[in-house]
N, CA, C and O atoms as a printed pandas DataFrame, in Angstrom:
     atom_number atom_name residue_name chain_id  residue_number  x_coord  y_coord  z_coord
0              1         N          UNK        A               1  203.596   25.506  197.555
1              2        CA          UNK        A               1  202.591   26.523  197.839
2              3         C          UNK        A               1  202.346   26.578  199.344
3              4         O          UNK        A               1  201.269   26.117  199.721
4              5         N          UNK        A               2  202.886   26.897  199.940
5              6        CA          UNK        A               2  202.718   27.309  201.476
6              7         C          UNK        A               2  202.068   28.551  201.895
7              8         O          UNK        A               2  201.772   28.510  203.089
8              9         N          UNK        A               3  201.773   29.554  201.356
9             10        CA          UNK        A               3  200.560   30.673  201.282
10            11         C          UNK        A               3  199.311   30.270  200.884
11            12         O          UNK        A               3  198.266   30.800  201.259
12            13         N          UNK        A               4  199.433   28.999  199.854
13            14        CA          UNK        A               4  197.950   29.370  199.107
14            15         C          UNK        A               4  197.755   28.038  199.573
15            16         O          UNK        A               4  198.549   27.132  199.827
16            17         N          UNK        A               5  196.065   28.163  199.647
17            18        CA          UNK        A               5  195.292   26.571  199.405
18            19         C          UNK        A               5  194.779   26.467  198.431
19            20         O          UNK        A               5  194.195   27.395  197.870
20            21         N          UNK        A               6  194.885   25.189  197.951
21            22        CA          UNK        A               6  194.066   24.213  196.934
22            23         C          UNK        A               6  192.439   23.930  197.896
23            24         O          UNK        A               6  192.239   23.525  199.041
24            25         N          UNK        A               7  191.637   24.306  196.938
25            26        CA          UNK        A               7  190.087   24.244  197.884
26            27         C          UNK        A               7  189.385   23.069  196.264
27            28         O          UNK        A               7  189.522   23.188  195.046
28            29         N          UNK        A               8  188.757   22.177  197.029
29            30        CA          UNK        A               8  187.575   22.228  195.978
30            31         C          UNK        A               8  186.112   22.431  196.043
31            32         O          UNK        A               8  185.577   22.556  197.144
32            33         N          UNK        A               9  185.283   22.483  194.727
33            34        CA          UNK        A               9  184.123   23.177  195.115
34            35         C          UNK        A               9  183.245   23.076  196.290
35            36         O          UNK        A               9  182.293   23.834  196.480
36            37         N          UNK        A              10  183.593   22.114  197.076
37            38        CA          UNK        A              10  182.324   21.793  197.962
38            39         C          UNK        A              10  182.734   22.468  199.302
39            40         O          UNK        A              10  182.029   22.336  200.302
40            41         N          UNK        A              11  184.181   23.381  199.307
41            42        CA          UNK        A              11  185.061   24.017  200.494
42            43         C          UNK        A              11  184.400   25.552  199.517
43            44         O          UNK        A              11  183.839   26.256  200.357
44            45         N          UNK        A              12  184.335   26.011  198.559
45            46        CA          UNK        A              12  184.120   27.234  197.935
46            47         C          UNK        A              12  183.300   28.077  198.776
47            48         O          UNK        A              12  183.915   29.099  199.081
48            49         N          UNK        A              13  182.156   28.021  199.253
49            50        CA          UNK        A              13  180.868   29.018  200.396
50            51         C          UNK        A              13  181.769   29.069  201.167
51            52         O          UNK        A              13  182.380   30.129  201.295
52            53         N          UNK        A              14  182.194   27.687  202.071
53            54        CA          UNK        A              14  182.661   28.403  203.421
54            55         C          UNK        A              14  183.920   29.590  203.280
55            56         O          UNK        A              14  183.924   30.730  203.746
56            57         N          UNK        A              15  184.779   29.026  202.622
57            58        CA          UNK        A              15  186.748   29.338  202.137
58            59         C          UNK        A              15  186.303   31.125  201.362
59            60         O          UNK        A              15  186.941   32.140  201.640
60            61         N          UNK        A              16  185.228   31.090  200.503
61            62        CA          UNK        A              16  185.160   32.632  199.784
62            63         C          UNK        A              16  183.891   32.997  199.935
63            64         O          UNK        A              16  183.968   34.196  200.202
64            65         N          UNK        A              17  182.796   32.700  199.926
65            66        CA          UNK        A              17  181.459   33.687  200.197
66            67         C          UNK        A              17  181.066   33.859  201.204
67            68         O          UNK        A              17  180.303   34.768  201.531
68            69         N          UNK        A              18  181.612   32.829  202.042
69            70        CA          UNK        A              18  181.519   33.404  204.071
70            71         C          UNK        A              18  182.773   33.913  204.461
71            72         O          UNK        A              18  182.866   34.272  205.635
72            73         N          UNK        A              19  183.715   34.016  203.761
73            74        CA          UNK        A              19  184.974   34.422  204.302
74            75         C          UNK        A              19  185.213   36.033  204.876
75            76         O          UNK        A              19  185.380   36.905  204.024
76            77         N          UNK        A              20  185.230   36.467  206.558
77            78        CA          UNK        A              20  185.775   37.055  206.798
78            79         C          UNK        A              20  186.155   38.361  206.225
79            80         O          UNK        A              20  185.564   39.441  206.228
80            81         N          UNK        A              21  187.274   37.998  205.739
81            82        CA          UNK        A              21  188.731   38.534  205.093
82            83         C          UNK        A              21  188.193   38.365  203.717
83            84         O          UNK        A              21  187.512   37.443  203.270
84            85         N          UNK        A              22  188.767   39.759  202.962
85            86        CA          UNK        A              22  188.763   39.211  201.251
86            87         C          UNK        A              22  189.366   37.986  200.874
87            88         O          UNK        A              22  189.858   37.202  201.685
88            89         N          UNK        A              23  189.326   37.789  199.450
89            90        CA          UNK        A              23  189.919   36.450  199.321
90            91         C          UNK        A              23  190.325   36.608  197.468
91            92         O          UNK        A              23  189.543   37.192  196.717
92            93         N          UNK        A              24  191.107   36.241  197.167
93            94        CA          UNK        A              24  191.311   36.059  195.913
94            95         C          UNK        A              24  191.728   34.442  195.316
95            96         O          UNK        A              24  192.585   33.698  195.793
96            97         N          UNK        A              25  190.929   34.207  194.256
97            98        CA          UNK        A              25  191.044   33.246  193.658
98            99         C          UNK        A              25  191.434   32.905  192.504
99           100         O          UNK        A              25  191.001   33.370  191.450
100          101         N          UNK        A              26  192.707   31.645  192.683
101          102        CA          UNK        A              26  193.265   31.681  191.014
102          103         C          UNK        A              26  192.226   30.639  190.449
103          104         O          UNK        A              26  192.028   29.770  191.298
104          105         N          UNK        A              27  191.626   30.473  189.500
105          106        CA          UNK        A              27  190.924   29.321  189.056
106          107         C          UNK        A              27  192.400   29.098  187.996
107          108         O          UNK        A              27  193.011   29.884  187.272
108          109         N          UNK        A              28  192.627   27.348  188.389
109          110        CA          UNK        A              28  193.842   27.452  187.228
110          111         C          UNK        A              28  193.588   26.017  186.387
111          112         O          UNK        A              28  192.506   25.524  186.704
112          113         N          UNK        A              29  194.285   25.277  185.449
113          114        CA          UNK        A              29  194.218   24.149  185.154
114          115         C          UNK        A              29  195.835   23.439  185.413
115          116         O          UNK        A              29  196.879   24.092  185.402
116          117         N          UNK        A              30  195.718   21.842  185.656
117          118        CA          UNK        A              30  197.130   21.430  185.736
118          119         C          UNK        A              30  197.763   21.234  184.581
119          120         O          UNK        A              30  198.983   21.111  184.472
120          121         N          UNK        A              31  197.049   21.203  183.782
121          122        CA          UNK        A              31  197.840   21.214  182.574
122          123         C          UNK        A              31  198.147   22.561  181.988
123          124         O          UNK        A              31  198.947   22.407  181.065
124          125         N          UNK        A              32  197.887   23.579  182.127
125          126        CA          UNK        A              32  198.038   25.480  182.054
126          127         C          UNK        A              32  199.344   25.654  182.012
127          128         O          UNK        A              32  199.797   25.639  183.157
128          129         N          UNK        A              33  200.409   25.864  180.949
129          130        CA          UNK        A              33  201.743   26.487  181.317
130          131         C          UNK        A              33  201.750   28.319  181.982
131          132         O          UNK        A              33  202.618   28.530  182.829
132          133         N          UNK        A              34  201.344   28.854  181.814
133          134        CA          UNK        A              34  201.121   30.101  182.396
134          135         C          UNK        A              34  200.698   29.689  183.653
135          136         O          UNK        A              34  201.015   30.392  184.612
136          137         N          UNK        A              35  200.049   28.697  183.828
137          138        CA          UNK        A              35  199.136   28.423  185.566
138          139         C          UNK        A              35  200.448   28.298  186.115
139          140         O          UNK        A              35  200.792   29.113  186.971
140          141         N          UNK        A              36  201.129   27.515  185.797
141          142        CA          UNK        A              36  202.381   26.954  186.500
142          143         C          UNK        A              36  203.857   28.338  186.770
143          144         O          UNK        A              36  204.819   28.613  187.487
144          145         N          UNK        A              37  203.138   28.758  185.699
145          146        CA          UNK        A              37  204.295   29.928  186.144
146          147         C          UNK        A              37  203.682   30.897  187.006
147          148         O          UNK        A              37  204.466   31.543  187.701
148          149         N          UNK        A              38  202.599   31.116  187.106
149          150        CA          UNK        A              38  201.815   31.877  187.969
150          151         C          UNK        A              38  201.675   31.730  189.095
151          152         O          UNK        A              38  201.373   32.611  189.901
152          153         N          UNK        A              39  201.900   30.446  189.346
153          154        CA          UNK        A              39  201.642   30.072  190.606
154          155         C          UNK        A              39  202.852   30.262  192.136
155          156         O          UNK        A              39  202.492   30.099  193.302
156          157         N          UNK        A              40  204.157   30.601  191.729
157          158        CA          UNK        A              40  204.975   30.757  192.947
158          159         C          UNK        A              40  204.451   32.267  192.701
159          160         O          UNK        A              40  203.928   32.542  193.781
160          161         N          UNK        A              41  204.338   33.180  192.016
161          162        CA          UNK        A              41  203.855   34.721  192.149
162          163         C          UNK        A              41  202.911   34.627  192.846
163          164         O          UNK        A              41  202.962   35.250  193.906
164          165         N          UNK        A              42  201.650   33.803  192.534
165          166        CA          UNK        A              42  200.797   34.006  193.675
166          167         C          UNK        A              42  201.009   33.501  194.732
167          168         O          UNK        A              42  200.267   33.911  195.624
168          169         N          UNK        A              43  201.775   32.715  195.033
169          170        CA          UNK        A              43  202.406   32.349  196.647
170          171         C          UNK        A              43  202.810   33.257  197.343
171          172         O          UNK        A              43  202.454   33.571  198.479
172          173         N          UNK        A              44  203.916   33.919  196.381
173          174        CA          UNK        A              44  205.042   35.097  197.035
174          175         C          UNK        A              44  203.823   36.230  197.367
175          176         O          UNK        A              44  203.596   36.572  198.527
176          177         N          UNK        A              45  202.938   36.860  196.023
177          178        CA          UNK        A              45  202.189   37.673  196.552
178          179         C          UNK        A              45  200.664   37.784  198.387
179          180         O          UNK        A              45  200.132   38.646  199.087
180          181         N          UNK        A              46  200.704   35.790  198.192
181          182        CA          UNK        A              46  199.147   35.757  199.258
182          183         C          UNK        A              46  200.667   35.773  200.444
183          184         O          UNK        A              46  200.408   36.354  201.498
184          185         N          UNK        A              47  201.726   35.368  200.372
185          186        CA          UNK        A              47  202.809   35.664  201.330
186          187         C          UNK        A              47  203.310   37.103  202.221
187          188         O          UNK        A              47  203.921   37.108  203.290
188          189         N          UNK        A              48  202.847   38.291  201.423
189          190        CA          UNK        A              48  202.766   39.627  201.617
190          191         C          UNK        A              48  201.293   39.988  202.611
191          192         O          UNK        A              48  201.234   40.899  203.436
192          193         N          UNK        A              49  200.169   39.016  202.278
193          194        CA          UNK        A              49  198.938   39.589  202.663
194          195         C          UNK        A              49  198.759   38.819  203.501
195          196         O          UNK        A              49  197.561   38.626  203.709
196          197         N          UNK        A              50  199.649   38.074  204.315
197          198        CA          UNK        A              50  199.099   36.939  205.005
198          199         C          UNK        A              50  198.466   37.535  206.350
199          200         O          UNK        A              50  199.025   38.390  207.037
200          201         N          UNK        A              51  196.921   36.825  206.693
201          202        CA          UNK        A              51  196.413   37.717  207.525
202          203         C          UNK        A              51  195.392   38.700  207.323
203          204         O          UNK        A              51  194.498   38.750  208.168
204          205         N          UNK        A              52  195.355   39.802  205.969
205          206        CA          UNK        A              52  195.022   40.729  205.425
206          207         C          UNK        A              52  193.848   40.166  204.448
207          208         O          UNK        A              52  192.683   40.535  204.296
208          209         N          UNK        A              53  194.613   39.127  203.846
209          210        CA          UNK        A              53  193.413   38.393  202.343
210          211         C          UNK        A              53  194.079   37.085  202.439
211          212         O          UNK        A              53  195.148   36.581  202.783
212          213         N          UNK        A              54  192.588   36.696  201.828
213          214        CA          UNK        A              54  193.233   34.984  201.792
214          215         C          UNK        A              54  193.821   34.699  200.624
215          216         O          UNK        A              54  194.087   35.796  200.133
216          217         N          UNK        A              55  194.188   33.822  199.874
217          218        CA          UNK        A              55  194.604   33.457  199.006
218          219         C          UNK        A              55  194.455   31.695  198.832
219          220         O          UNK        A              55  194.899   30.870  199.631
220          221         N          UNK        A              56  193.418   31.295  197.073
221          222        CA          UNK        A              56  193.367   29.964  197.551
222          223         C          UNK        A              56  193.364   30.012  195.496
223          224         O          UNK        A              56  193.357   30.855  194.599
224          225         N          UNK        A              57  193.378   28.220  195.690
225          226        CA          UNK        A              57  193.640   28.458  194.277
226          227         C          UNK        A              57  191.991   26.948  193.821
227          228         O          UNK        A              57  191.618   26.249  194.762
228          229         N          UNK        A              58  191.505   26.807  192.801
229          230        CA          UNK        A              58  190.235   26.044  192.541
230          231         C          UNK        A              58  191.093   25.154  191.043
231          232         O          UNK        A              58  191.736   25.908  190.312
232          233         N          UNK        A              59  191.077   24.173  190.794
233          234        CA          UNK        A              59  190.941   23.751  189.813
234          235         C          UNK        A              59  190.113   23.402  189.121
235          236         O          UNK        A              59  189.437   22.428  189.451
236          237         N          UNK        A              60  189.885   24.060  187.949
237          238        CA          UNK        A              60  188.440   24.533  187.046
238          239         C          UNK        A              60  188.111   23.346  186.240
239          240         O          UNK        A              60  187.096   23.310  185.545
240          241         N          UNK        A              61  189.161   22.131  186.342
241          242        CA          UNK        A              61  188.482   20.800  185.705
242          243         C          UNK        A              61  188.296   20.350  186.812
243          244         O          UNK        A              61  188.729   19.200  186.748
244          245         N          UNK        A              62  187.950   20.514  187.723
245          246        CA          UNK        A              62  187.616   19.420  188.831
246          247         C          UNK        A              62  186.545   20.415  189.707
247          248         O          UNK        A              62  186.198   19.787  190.708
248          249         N          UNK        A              63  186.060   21.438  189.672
249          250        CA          UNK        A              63  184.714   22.033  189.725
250          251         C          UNK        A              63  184.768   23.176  188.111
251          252         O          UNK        A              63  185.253   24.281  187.869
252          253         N          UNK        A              64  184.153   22.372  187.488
253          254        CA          UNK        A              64  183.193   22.607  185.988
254          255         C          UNK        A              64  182.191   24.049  186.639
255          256         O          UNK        A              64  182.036   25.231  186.335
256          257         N          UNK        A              65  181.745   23.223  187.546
257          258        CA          UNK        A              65  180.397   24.354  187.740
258          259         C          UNK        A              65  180.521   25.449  188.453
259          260         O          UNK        A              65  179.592   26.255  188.505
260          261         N          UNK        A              66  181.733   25.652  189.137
261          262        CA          UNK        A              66  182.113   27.414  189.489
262          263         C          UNK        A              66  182.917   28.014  188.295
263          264         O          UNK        A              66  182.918   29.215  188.022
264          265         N          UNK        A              67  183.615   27.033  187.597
265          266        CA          UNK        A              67  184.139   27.953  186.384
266          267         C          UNK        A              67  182.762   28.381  185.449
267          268         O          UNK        A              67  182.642   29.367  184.721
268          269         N          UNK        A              68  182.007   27.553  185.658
269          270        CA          UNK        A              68  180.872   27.986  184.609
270          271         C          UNK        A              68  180.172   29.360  185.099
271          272         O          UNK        A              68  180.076   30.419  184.480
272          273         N          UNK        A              69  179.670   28.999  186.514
273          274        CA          UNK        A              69  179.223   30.324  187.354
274          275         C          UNK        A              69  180.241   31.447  187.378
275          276         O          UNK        A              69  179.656   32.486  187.070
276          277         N          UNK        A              70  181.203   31.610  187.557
277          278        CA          UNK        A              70  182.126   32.459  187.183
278          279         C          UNK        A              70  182.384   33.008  185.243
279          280         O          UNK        A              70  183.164   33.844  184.787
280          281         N          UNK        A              71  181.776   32.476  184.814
281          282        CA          UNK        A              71  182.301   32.656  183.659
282          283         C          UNK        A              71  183.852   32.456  182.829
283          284         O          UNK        A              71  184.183   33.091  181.828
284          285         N          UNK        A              72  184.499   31.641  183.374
285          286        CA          UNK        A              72  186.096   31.087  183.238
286          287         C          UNK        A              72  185.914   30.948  181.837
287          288         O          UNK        A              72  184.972   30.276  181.418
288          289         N          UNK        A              73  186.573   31.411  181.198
289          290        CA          UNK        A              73  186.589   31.876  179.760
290          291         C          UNK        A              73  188.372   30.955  179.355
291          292         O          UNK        A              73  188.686   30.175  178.457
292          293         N          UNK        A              74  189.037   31.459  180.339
293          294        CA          UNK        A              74  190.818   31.340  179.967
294          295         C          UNK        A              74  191.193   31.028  181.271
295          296         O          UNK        A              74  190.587   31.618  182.166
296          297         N          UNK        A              75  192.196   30.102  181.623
297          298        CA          UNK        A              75  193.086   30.648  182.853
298          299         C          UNK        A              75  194.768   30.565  182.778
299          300         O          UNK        A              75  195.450   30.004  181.920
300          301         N          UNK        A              76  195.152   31.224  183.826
301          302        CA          UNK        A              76  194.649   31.085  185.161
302          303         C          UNK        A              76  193.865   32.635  184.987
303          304         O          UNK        A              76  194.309   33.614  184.387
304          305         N          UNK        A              77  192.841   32.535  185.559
305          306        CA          UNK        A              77  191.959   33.577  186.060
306          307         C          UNK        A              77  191.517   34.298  187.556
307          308         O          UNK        A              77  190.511   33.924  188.159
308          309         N          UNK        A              78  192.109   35.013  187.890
309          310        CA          UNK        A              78  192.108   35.459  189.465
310          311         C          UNK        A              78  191.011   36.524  189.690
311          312         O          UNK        A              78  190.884   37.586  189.080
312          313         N          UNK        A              79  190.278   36.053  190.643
313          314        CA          UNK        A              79  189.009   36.809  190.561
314          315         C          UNK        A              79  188.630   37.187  192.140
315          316         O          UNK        A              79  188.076   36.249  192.714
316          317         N          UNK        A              80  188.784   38.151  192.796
317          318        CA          UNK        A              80  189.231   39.006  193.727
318          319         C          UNK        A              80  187.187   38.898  194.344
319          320         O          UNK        A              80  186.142   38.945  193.694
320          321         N          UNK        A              81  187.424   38.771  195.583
321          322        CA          UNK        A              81  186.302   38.693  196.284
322          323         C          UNK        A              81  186.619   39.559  197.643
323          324         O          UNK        A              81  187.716   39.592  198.201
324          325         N          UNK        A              82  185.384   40.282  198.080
325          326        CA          UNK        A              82  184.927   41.040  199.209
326          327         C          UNK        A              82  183.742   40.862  199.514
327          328         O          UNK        A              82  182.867   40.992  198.658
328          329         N          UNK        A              83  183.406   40.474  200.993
329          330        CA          UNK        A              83  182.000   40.244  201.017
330          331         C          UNK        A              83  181.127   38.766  200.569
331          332         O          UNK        A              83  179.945   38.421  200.567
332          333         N          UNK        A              84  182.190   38.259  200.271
333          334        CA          UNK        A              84  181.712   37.231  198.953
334          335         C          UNK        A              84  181.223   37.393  197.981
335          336         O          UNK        A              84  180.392   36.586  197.565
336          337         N          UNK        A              85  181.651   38.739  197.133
337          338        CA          UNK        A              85  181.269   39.207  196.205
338          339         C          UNK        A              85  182.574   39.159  195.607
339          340         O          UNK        A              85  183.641   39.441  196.152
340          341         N          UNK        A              86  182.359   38.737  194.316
341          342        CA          UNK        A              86  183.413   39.076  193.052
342          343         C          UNK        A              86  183.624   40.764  193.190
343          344         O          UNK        A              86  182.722   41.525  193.541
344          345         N          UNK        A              87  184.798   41.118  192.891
345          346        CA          UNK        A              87  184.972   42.546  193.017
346          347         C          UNK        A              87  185.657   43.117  191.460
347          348         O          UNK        A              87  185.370   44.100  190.778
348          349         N          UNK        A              88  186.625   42.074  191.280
349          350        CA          UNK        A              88  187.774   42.458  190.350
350          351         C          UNK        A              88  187.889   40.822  189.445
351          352         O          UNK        A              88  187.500   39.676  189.671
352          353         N          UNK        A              89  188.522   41.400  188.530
353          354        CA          UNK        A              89  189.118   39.807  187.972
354          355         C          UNK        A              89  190.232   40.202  186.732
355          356         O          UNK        A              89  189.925   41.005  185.851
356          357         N          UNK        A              90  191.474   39.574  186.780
357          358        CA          UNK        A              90  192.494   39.286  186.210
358          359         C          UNK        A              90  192.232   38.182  185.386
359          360         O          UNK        A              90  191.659   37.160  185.764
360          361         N          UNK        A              91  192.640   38.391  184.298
361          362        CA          UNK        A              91  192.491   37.075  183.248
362          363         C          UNK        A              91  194.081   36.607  182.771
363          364         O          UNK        A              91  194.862   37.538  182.967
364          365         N          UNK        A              92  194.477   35.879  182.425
365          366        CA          UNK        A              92  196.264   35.439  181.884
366          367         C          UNK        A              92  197.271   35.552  182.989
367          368         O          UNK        A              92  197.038   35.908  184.144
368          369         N          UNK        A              93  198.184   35.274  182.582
369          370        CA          UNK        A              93  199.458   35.417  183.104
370          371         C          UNK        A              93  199.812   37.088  183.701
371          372         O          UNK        A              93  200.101   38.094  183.053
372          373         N          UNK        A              94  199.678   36.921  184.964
373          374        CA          UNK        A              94  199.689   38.737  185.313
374          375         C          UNK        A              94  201.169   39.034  185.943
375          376         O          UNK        A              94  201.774   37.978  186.130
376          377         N          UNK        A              95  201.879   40.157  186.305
377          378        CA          UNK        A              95  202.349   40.227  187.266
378          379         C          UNK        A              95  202.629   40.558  188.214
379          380         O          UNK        A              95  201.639   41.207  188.551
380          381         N          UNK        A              96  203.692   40.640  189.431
381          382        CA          UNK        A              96  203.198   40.412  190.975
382          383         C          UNK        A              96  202.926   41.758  191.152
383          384         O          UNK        A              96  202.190   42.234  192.016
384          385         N          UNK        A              97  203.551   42.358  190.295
385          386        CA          UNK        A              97  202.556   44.182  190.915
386          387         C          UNK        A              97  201.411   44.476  190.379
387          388         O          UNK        A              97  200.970   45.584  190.684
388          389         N          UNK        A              98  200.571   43.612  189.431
389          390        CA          UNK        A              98  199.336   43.715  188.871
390          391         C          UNK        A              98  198.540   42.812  190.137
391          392         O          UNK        A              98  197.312   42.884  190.191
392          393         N          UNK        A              99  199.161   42.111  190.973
393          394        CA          UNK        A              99  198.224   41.241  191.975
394          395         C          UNK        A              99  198.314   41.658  192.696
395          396         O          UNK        A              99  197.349   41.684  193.460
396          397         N          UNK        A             100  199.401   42.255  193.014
397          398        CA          UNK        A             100  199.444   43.271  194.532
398          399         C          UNK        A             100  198.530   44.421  194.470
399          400         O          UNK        A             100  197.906   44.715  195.489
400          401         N          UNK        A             101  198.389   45.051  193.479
401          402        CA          UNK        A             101  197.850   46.422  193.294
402          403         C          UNK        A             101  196.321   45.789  193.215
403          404         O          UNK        A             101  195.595   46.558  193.846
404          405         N          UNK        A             102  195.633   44.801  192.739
405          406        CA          UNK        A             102  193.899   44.623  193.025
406          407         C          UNK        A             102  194.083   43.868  194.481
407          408         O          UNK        A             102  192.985   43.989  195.024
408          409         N          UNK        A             103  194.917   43.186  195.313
409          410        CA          UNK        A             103  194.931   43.007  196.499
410          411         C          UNK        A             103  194.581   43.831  197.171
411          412         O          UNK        A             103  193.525   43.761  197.800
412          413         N          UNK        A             104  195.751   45.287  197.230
413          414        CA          UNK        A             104  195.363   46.168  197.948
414          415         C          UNK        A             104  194.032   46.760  197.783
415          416         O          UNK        A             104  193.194   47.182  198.580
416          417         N          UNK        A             105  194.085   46.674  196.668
417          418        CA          UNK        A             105  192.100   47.843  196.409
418          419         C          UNK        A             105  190.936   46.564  197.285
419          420         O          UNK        A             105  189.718   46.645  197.441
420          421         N          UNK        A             106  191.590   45.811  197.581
421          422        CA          UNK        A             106  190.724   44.710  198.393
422          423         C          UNK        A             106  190.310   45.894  199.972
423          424         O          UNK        A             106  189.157   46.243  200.225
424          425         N          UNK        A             107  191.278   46.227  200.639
425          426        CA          UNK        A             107  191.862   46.572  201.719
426          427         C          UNK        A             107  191.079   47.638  202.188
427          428         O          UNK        A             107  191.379   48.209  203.237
């Protein structure tokens, strides 16, 4: 993963609700087979925006309490921020033109 960061919750305010730049977030689990396949797409895709949006990824067993505040139902779950506002959110296994296309509506 050389596009994306691994953040955990206590990096979350600064990395997405003070952030600049939009930001999209995968909340994923390590044990998730879809997470794992999801995850070079979202590389390749925060690889396109580099500069433009951030791209970081949270593991939702190791902050409980933003998946809870978020409502993390399933993952991986990508949940698109502006402002530090949630904007958008992807639920499952998506693909790279379903992430590119709520990226851009970031823009």
């Amino acid at each position: 993963m050389q596009n994306v960061k691994e953040i955990k919750a206590a990096e979350f305010d600064a990395e997405v609700r003070q952030s600049a730049t939009p930001v999209v977030v995968d909340f994923f689990a390590t044990w998730c087979p879809p997470c794992k396949t999801l995850a070079p797409i979202f590389d390749k895709v925060a690889g396109a925006f580099l500069g433009k949006v951030k791209f970081v990824k949270v593991n939702t067993d190791d902050a409980a309490d933003l998946a809870v505040e978020f409502s993390i139902r399933g993952v991986p779950s990508l949940i698109f921020f502006k402002g530090g506002k949630p904007v958008n959110t992807l639920v499952g296994l998506r693909s790279e033109a379903d992430i590119k296309a709520a990226a851009d509506a970031l823009l």
